[in-house]
C-alpha positions as CSV (number, residue, x, y, z in Angstrom):
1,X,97.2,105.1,79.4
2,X,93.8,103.8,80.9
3,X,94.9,103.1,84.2
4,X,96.7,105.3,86.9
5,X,98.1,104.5,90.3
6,X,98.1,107.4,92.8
7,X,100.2,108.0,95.6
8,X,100.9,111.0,97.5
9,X,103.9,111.8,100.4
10,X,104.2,114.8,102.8
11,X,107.0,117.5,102.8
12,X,109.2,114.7,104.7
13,X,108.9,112.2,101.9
14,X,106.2,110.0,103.9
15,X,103.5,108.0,102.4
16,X,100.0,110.0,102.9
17,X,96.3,109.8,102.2
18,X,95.5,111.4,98.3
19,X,95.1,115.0,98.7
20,X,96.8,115.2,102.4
21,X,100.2,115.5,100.8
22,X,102.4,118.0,98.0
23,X,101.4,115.8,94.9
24,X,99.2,118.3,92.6
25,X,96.4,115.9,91.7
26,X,94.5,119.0,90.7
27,X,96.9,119.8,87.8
28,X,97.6,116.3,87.0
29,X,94.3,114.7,86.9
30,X,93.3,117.9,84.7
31,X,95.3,116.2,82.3
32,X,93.4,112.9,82.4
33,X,91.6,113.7,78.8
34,X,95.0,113.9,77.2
35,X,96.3,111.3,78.9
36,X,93.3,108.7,78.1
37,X,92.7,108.1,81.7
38,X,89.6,105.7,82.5
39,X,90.4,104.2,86.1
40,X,92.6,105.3,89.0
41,X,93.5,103.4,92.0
42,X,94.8,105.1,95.3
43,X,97.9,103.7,97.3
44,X,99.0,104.2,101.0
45,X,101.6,101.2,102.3
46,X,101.1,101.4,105.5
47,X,97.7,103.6,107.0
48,X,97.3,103.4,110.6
49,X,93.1,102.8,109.5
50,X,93.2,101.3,106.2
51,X,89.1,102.5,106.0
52,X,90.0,105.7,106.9
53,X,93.0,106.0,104.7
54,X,91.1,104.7,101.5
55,X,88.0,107.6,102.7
56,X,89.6,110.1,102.4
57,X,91.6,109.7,99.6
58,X,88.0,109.1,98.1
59,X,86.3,112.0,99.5
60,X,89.4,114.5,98.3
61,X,89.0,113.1,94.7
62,X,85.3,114.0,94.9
63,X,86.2,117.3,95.8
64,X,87.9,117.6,92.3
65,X,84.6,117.4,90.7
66,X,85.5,115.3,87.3
């Protein structure tokens, strides 16, 4: 698959920021080769900052280092 939506959610099953919650994006983006991945998109329903939200889901995946 080309496309990939990511979403994450803390220990109490709430929506959080990429990388601010218990999804292992490390281990699954890893994968991505396999997978054919090309483009990801990031998803929170409802950030209190939408800016902020998006930010740092953006700067985590940068940590990863593709």
């Amino acid at each position: 698959f080309r496309l990939c939506h990511l979403k994450d959610m803390d220990r109490r099953g709430r929506i959080a920021d990429v990388g601010r919650g218990t999804v292992d994006f490390r281990g699954i983006l890893a994968q991505r080769q396999k997978a054919g991945l090309q483009h990801f998109f990031v998803d929170h329903d409802h950030p209190r900052d939408p800016i902020a939200s998006v930010q740092a889901s953006y700067n985590y995946l940068d940590t990863l280092r593709w």
